[in-house]
C-alpha positions as a Markdown table, in Angstrom:
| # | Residue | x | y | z |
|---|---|---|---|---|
| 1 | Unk | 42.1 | 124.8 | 68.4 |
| 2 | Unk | 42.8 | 124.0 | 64.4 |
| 3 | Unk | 40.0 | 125.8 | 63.0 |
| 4 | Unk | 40.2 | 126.4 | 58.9 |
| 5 | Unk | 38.4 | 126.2 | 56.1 |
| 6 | Unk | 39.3 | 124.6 | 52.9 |
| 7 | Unk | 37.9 | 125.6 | 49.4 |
| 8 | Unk | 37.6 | 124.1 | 46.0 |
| 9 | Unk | 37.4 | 120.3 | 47.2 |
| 10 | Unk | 34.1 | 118.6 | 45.9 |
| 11 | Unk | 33.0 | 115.2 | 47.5 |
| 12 | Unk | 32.2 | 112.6 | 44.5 |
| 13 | Unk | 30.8 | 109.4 | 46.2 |
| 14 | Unk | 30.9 | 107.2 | 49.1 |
| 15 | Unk | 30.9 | 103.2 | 49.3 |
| 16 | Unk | 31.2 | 101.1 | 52.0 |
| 17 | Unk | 32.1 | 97.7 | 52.7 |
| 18 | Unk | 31.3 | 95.1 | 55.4 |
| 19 | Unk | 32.2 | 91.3 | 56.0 |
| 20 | Unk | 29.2 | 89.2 | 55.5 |
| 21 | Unk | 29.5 | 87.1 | 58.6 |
| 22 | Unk | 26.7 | 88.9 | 61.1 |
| 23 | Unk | 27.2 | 88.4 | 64.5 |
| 24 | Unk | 23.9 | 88.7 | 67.2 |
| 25 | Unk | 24.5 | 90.5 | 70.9 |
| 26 | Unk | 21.0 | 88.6 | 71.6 |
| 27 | Unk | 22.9 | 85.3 | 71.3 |
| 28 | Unk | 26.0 | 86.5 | 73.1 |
| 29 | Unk | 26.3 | 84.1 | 76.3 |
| 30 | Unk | 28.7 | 85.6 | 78.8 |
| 31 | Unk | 26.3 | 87.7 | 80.4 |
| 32 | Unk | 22.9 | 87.1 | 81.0 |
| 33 | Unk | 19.3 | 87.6 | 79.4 |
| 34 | Unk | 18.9 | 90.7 | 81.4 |
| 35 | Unk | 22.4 | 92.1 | 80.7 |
| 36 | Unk | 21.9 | 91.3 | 77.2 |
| 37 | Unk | 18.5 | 93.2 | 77.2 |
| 38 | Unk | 20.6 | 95.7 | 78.9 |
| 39 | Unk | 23.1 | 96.0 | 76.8 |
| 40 | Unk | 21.7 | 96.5 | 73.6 |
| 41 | Unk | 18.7 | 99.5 | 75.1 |
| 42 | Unk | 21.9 | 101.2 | 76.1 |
| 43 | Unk | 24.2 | 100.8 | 73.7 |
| 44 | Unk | 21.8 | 100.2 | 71.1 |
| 45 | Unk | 23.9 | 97.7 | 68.9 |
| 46 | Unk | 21.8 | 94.7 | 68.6 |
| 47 | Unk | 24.0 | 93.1 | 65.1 |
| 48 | Unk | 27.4 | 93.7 | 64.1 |
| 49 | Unk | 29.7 | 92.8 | 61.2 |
| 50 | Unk | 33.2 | 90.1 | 61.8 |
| 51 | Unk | 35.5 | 89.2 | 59.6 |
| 52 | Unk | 36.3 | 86.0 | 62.2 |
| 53 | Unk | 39.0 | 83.6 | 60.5 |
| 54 | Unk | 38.7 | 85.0 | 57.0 |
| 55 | Unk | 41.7 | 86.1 | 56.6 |
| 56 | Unk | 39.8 | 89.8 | 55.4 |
| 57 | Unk | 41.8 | 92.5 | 56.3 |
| 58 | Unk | 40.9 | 96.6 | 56.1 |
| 59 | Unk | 42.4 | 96.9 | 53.6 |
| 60 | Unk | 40.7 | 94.4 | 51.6 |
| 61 | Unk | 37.4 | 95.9 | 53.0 |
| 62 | Unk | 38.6 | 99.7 | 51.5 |
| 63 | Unk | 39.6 | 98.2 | 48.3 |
| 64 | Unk | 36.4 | 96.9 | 47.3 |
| 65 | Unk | 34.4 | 99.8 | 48.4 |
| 66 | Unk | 37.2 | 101.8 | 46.6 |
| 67 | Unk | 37.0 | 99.5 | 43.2 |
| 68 | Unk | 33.0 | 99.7 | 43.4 |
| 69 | Unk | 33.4 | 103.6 | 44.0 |
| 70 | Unk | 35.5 | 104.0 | 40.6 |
| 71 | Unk | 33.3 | 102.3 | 38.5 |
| 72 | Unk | 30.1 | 103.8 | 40.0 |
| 73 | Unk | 31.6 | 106.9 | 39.0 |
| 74 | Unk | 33.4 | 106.2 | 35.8 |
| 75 | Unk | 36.9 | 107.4 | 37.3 |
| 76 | Unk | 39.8 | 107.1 | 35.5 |
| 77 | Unk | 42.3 | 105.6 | 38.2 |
| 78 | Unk | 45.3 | 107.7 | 36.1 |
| 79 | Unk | 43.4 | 110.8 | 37.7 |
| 80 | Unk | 43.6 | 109.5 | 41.4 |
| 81 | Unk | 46.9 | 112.1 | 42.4 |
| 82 | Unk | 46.0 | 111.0 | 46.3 |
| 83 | Unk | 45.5 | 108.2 | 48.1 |
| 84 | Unk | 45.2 | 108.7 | 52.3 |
| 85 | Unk | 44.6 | 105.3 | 54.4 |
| 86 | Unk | 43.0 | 106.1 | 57.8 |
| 87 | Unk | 43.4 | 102.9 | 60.0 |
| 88 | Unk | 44.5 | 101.2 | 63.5 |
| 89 | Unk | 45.0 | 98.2 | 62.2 |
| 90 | Unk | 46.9 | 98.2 | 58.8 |
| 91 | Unk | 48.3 | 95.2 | 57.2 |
| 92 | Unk | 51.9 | 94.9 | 57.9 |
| 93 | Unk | 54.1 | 96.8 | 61.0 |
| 94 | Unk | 55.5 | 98.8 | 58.1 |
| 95 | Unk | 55.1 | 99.3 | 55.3 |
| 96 | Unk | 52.5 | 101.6 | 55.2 |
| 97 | Unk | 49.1 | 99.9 | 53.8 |
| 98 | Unk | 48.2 | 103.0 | 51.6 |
| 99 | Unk | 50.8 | 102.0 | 49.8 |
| 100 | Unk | 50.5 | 98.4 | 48.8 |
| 101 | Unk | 46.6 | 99.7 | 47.6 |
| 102 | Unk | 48.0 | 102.4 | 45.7 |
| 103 | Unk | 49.4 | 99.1 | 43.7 |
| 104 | Unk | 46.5 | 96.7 | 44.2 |
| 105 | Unk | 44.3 | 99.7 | 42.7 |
| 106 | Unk | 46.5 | 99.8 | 39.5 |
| 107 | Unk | 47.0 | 103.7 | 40.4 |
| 108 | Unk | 49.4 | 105.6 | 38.7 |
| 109 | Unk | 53.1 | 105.7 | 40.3 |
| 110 | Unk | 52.9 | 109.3 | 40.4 |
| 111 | Unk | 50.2 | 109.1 | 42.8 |
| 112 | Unk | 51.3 | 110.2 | 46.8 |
| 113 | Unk | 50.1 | 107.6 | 49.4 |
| 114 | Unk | 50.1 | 107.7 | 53.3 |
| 115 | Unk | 48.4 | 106.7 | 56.2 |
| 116 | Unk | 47.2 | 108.4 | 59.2 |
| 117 | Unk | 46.6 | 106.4 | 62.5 |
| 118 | Unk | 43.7 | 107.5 | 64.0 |
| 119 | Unk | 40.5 | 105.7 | 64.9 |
| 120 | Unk | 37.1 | 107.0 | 65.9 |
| 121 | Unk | 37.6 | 110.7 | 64.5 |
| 122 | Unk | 39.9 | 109.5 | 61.6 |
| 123 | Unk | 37.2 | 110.4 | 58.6 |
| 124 | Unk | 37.0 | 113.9 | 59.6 |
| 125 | Unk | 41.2 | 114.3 | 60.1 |
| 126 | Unk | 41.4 | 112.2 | 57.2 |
| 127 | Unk | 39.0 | 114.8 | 55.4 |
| 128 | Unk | 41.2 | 117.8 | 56.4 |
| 129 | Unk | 43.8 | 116.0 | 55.1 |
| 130 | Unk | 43.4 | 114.8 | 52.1 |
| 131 | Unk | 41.5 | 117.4 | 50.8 |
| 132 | Unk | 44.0 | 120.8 | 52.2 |
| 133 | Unk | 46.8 | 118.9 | 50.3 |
| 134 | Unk | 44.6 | 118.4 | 46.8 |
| 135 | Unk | 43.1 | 122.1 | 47.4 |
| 136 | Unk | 46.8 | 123.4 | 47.6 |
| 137 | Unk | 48.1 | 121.6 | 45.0 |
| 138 | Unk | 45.0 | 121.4 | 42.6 |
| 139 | Unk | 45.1 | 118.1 | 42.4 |
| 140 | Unk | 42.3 | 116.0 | 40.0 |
| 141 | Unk | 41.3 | 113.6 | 42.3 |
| 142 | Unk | 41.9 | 111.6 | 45.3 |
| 143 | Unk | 40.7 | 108.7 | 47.7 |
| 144 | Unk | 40.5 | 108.5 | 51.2 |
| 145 | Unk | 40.1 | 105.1 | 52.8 |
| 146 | Unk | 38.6 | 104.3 | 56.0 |
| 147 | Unk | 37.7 | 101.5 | 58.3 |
| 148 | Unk | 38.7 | 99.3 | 61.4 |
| 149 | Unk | 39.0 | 95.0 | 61.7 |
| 150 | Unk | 38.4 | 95.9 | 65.7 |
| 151 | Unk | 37.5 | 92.3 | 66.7 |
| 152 | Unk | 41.0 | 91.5 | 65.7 |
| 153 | Unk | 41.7 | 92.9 | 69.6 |
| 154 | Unk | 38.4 | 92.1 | 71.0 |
| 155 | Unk | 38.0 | 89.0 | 72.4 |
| 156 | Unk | 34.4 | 87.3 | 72.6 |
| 157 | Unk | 35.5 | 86.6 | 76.4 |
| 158 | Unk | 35.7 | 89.9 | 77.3 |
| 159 | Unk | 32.1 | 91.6 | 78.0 |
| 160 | Unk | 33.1 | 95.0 | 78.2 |
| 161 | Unk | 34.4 | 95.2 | 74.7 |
| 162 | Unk | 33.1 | 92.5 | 72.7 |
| 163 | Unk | 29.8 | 93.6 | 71.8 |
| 164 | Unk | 30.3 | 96.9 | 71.5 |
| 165 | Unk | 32.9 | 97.0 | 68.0 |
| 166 | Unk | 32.1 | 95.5 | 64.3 |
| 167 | Unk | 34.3 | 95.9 | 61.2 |
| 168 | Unk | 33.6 | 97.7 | 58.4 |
| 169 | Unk | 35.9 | 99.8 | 55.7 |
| 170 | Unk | 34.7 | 102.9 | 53.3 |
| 171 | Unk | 36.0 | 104.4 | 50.6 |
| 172 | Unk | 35.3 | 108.4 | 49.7 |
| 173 | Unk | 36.6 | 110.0 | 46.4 |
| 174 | Unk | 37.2 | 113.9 | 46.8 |
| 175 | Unk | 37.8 | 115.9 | 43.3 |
| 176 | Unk | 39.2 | 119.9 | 42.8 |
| 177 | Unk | 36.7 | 121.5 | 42.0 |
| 178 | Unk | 36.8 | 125.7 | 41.9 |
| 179 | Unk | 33.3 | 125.9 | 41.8 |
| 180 | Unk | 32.5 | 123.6 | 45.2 |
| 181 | Unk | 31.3 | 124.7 | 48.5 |
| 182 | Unk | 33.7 | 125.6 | 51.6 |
| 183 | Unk | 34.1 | 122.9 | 54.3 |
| 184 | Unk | 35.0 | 124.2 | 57.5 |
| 185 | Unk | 36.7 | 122.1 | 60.4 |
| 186 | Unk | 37.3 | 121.8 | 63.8 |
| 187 | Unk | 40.1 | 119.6 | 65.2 |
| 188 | Unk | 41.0 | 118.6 | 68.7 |
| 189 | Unk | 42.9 | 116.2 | 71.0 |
| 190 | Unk | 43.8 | 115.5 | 74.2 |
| 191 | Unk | 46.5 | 113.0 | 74.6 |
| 192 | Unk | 46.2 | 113.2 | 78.5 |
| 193 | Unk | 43.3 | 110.4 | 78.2 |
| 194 | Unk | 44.7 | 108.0 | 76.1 |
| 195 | Unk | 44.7 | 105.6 | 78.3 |
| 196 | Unk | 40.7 | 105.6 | 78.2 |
| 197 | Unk | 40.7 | 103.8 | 74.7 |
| 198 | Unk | 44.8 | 101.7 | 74.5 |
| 199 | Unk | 46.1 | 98.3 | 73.1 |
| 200 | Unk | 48.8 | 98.6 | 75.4 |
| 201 | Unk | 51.2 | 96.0 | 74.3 |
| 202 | Unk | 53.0 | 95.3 | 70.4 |
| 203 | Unk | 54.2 | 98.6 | 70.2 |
| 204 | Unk | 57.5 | 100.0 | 70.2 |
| 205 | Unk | 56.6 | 100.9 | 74.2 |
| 206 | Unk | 55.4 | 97.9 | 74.9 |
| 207 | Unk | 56.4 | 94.4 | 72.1 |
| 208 | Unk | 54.4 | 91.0 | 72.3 |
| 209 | Unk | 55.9 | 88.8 | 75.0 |
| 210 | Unk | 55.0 | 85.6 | 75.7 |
| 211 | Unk | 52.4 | 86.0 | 77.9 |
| 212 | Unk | 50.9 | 89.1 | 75.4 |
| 213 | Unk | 48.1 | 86.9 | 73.8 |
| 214 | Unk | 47.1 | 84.7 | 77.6 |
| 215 | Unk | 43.5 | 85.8 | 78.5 |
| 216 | Unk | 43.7 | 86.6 | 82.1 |
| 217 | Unk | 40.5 | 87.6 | 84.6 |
| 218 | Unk | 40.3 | 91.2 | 85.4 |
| 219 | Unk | 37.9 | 93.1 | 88.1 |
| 220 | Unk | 34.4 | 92.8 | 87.4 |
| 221 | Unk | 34.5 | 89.3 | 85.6 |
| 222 | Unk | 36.5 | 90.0 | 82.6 |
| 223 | Unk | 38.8 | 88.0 | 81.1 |
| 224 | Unk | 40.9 | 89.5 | 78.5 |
| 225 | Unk | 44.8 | 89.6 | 77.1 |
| 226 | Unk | 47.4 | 92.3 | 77.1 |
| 227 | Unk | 47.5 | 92.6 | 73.4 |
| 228 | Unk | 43.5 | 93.3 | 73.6 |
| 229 | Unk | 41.8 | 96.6 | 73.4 |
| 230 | Unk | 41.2 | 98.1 | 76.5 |
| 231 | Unk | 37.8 | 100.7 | 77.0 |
| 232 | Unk | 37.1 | 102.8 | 80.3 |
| 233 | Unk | 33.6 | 103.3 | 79.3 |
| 234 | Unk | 33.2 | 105.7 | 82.3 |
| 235 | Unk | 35.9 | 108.6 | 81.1 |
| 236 | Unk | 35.1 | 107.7 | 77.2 |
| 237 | Unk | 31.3 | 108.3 | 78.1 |
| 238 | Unk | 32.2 | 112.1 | 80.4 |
| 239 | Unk | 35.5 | 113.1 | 77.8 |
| 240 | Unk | 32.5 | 113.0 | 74.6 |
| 241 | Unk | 29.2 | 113.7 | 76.4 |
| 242 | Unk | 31.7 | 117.0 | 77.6 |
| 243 | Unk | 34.0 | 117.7 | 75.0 |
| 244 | Unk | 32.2 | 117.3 | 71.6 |
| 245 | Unk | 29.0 | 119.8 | 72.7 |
| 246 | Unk | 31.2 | 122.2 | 73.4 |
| 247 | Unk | 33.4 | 122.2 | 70.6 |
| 248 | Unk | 30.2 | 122.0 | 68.3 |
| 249 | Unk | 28.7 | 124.9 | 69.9 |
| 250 | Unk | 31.9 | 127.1 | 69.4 |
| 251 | Unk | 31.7 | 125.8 | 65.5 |
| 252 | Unk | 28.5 | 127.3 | 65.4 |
| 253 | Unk | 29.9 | 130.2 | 66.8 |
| 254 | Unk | 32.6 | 130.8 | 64.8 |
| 255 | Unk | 30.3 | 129.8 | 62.0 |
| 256 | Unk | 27.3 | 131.9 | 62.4 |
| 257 | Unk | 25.2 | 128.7 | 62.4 |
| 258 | Unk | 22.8 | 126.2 | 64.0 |
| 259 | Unk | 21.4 | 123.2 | 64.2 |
| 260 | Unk | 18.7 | 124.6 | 61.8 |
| 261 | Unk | 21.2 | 125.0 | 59.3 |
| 262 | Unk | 22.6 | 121.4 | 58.6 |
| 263 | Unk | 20.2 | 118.5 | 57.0 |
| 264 | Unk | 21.8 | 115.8 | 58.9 |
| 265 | Unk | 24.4 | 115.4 | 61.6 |
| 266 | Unk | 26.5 | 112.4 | 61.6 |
| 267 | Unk | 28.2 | 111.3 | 64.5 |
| 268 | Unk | 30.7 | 108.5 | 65.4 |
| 269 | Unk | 28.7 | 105.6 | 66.0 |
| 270 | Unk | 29.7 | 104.8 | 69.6 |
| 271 | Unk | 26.4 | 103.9 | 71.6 |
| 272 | Unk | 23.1 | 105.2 | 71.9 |
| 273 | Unk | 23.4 | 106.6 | 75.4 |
| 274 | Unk | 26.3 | 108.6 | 74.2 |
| 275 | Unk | 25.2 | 110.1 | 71.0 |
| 276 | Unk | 21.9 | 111.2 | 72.4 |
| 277 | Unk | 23.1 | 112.4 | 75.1 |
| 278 | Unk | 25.4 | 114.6 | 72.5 |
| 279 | Unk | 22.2 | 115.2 | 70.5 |
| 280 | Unk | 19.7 | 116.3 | 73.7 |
| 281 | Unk | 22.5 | 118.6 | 74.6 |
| 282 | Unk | 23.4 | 120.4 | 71.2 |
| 283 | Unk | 19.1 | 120.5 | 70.5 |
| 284 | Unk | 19.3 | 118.4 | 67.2 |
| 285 | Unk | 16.0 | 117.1 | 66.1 |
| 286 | Unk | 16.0 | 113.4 | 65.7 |
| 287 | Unk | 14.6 | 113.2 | 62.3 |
| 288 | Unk | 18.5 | 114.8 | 61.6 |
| 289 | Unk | 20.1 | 112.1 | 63.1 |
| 290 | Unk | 21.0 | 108.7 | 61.2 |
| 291 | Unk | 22.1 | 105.6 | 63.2 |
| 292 | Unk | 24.0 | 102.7 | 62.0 |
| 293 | Unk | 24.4 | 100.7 | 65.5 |
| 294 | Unk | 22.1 | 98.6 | 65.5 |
| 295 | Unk | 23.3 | 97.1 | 62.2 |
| 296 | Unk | 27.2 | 97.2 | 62.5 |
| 297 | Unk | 28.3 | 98.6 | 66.2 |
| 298 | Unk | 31.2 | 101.0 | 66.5 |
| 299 | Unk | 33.4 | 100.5 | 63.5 |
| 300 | Unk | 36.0 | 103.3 | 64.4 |
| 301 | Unk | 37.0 | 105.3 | 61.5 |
| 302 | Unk | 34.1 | 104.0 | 59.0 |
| 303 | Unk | 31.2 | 104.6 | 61.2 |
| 304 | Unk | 30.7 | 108.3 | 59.7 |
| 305 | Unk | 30.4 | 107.4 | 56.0 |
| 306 | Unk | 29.1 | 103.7 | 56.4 |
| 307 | Unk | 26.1 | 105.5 | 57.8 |
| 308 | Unk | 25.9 | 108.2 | 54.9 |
| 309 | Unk | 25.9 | 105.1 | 52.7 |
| 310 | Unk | 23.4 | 102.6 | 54.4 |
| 311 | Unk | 20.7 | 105.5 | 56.1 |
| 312 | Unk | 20.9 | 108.3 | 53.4 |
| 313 | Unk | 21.9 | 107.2 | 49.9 |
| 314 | Unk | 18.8 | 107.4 | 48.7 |
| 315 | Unk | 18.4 | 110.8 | 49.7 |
| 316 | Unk | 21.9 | 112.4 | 48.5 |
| 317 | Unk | 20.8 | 112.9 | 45.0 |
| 318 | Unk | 19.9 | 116.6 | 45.9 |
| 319 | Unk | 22.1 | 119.7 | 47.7 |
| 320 | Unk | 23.0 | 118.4 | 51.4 |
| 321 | Unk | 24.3 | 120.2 | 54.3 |
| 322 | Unk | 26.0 | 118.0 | 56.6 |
| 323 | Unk | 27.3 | 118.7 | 59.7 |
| 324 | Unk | 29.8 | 115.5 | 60.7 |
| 325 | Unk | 31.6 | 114.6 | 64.3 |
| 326 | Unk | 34.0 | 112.1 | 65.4 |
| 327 | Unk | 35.4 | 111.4 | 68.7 |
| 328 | Unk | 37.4 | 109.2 | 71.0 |
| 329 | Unk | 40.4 | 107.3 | 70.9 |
| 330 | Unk | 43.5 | 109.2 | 71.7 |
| 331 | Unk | 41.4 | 111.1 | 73.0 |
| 332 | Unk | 41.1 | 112.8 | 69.6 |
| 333 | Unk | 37.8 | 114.6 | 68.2 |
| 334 | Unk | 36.6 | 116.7 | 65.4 |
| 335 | Unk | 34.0 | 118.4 | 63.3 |
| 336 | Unk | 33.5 | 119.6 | 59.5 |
| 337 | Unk | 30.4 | 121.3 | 57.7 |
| 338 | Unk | 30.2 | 120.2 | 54.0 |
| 339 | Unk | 27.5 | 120.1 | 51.1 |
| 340 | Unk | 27.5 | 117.5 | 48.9 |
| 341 | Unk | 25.8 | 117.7 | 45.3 |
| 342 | Unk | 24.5 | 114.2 | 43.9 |
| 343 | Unk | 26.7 | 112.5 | 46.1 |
| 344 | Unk | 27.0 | 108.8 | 44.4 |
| 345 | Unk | 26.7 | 106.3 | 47.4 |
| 346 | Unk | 26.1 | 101.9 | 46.0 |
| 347 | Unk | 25.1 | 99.8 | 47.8 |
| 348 | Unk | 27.1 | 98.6 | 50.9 |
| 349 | Unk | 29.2 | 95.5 | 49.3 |
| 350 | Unk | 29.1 | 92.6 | 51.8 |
| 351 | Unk | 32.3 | 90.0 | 51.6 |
């Protein structure tokens, strides 16, 4: 396991950014009344977030949260030495997305800029990331840019996936600081599952054929294409109700901590069912656990701080211990503890 901590890396501010089109799972019409009923007591997303035929990509979503971040915070974009963009679904094949934003922010060209392709536990890899390579080399300041357009591969045909992702994009900015608390993390993965969570064709392994994009029925009624995501809800459910306990409770080992000793706990918002079961196991009080779900769904790699901003920004103005997890596709997971001081979180900007 890659356990490490890394010192001297101070998290500024959060913002988050969501498409304004709202879309209802009480109104969805491919399953039933009682299914829908269902649905959303299990899952627990009622409302989600869809960029539909905007034209509104990730990117477009991180750059505004990352714009509103800056001037929240007054920061000087010639002091931004780091840009990281954490996404499945960037802009172009190649080239890489952090790059065009490190020139549609107006940052500096002395500024370094990648992506990482993760999903669901991308804010916490991206964290270790981005903030090792700024500790190391003492750099001023740096953004990390997260978020998912997941209907793009979810058809509204298919009921296994469709009510379950919305799209969202964040934006976090990380500064050196000599004087800032340790974070400590926790990284895992497991690519023997990765089937469980796949788009398994326009890929290198697998291009776009003619028939990629042809919705086709599937066992248990749905109908979906070979270029759409794919979910085994069943392994998903047993790999993170298994896995993420366990690797929590050895981070409290290792740490010499509890669940007494963290404000809040942020998860990956991927359904009710899951995450409690996660919380029941690992003994956290409810009061310490914020939810997002029922407002935007499971939007990958911006489900961590999209929840910071919408359930706690009014309550980040003083010392807060956070404990945060993310899990699934790959199957990839991991955990950090952090403090923030006077963390500056605006208001969610809706497009």
């Amino acid at each position: 396991m890659a356990f490490f901590p890394i010192s001297n890396i101070n998290l500024v501010g959060i913002a988050g950014a969501v498409p304004a089109c709202e879309v209802s799972n009480w109104d969805y019409d491919y399953i039933t009344p009682q299914e829908r009923k269902l649905l959303i007591k299990t899952t627990g997303i009622e409302k989600r977030r869809a960029v539909n035929d905007s034209g509104i990509t990730t990117s477009d979503l991180c750059m505004a949260a990352a714009e509103k971040l800056l001037r929240e915070t007054a920061t000087s974009k010639a002091d931004i030495e780091i840009l990281v963009f954490v996404s499945q679904t960037p802009d172009y094949f190649l080239p890489a997305t952090s790059i065009l934003l490190q020139n549609k922010l107006g940052l500096t060209k002395t500024c370094m800029a990648f992506d990482i392709n993760l999903g669901c536990s991308g804010y916490v890899y991206g964290l270790s990331a981005i903030s090792s390579l700024m500790s190391s080399a003492k750099m001023k300041k740096g953004l990390l840019l997260t978020g998912d357009v997941s209907t793009f591969s979810t058809p509204k045909e298919d009921k296994s996936i469709y009510p379950l992702f919305g799209d969202g994009g964040t934006a976090t900015l990380l500064e050196y600081n000599e004087t800032a608390d340790k974070m400590t993390f926790s990284l895992q993965s497991d690519g023997a599952g990765y089937e469980a969570i796949i788009v398994r064709e326009g890929g290198m392994r697998k291009p776009f054929t003619k028939t990629s994009f042809d919705l086709l029925p599937h066992e248990g009624g749905i109908v979906k294409a070979s270029r759409n995501l794919e979910l085994n809800g069943m392994d998903v459910f047993n790999f993170s109700v298994t896995e993420v306990p366990w690797n929590i409770q050895d981070f409290f080992k290792r740490t010499n901590t509890g669940t007494e000793s963290y404000d809040y706990f942020v998860m990956h918002q991927a359904n009710l069912l899951m995450n409690e079961t996660i919380r029941k196991k690992l003994k956290f009080p409810p009061e310490k656990i914020p939810y997002t779900l029922s407002k935007y769904g499971n939007t990958s790699s911006a489900s961590i701080p999209l929840t910071i901003v919408s359930e706690l920004r009014n309550k980040v103005s003083q010392p807060v211990s956070f404990l945060l997890s993310g899990f699934g596709v790959g199957l990839s997971w991991a955990t950090v503890s952090l403090k923030t001081h006077n963390l500056v979180c605006p208001e969610i900007i809706e497009m």
